[in-house]
C-alpha positions in Angstrom: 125.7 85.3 93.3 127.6 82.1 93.4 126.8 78.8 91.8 126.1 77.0 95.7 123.2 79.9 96.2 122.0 79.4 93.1 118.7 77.1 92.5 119.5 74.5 89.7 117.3 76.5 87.7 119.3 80.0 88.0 122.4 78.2 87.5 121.7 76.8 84.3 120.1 80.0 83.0 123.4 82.3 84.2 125.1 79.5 81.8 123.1 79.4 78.8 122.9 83.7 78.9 126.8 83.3 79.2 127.0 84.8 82.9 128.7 82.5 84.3 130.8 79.7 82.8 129.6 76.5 81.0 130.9 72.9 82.3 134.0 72.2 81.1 132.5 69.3 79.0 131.3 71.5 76.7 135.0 71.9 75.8 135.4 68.4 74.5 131.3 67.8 73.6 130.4 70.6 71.6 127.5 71.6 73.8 125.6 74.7 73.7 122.6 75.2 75.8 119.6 76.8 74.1 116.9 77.0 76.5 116.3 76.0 80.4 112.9 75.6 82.1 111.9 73.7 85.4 111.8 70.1 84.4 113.3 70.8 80.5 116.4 71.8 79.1 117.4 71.9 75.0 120.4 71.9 74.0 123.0 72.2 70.6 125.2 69.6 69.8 127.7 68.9 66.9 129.7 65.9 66.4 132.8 66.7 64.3 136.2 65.1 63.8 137.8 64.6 67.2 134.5 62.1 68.3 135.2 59.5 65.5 135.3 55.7 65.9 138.2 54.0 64.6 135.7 52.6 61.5 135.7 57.0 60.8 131.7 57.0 62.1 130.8 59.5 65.2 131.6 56.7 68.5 128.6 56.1 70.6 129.8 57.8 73.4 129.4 61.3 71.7 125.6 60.3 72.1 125.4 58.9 75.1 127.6 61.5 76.3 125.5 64.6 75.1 122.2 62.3 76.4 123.5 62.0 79.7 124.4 66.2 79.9 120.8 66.7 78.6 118.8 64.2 81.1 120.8 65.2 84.4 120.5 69.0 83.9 116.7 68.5 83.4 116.9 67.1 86.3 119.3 70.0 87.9 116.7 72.7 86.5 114.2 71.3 89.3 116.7 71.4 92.3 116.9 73.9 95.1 120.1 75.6 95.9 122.3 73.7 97.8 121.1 70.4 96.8 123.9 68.3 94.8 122.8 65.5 92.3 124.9 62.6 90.5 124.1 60.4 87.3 123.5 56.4 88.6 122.0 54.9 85.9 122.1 55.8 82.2 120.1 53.8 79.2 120.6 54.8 76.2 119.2 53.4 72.8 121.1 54.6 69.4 118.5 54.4 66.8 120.7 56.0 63.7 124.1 57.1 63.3 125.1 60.2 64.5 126.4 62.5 61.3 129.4 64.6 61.6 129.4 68.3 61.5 125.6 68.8 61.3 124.1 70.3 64.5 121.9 68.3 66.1 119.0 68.7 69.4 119.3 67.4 72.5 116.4 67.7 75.0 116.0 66.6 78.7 112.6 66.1 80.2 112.3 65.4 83.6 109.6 62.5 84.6 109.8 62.4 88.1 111.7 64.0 91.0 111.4 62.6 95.0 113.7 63.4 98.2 116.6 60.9 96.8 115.8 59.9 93.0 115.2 62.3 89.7 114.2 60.3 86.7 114.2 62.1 83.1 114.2 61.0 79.4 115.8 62.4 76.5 116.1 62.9 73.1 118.7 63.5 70.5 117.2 64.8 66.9 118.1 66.9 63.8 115.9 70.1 62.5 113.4 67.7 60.5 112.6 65.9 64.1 114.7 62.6 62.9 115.7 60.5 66.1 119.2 59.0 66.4 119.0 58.2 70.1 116.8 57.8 73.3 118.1 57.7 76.9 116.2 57.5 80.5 118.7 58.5 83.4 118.4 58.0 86.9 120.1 60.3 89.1 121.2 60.3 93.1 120.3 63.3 95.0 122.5 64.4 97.1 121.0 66.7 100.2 
């Protein structure tokens, strides 16, 4: 089965059981998905020493980055096959710094999904359930 015949749903899951290959982001965001349901994806994510600022903290964009990946494949877990989707809007509040080399959870929830428009929030936290960042994303669907 191919990735165009695939629902969003069965796509993400042949990626996070390692069937079929993760996005090539995950390459330069250390990015490992953890679980995938309709509407709700979590995923691992580790800052380390090629996502620093020139100050020597982790840059904002390794947040808003791995808050983006989280809310539009929440949104991807509720699309039929066939049906293409793109990121339009992204807000994303950074509450704490991000710390380097500890893994950290990202998780998408989707809030709403219509014929053009999927709306989601996420959530970027450590294993104690502290928050460094918050994002809502809208994204374009593309039939």
């Amino acid at each position: 089965m191919s990735v165009a015949t695939m629902t969003g749903l069965q796509a993400l899951q042949a990626m996070f059981d390692g069937k079929i290959p993760p996005a090539s982001i995950t390459q330069t965001m250390p990015l490992k998905g953890i679980s995938v349901e309709y509407g709700k994806v979590v995923f691992e994510a580790m800052a380390d020493e090629r996502h620093l600022n020139p100050l020597g903290g982790v840059h904002g964009g390794f947040l808003a980055t791995i808050l983006d990946s989280a809310t539009a494949c929440a949104v991807h877990s509720a699309l039929d096959a066939g049906i293409d989707y793109t990121t339009i809007d992204l807000n994303v509040k950074m509450l704490k710094p991000v710390p380097q080399n500890k893994p950290l959870i990202a998780e998408g929830k989707l809030i709403n999904l219509s014929k053009s428009l999927g709306i989601a929030e996420g959530s970027l936290k450590d294993s104690d359930g502290k928050i460094y960042g918050h994002a809502t994303a809208t994204c374009m669907i593309i039939r």
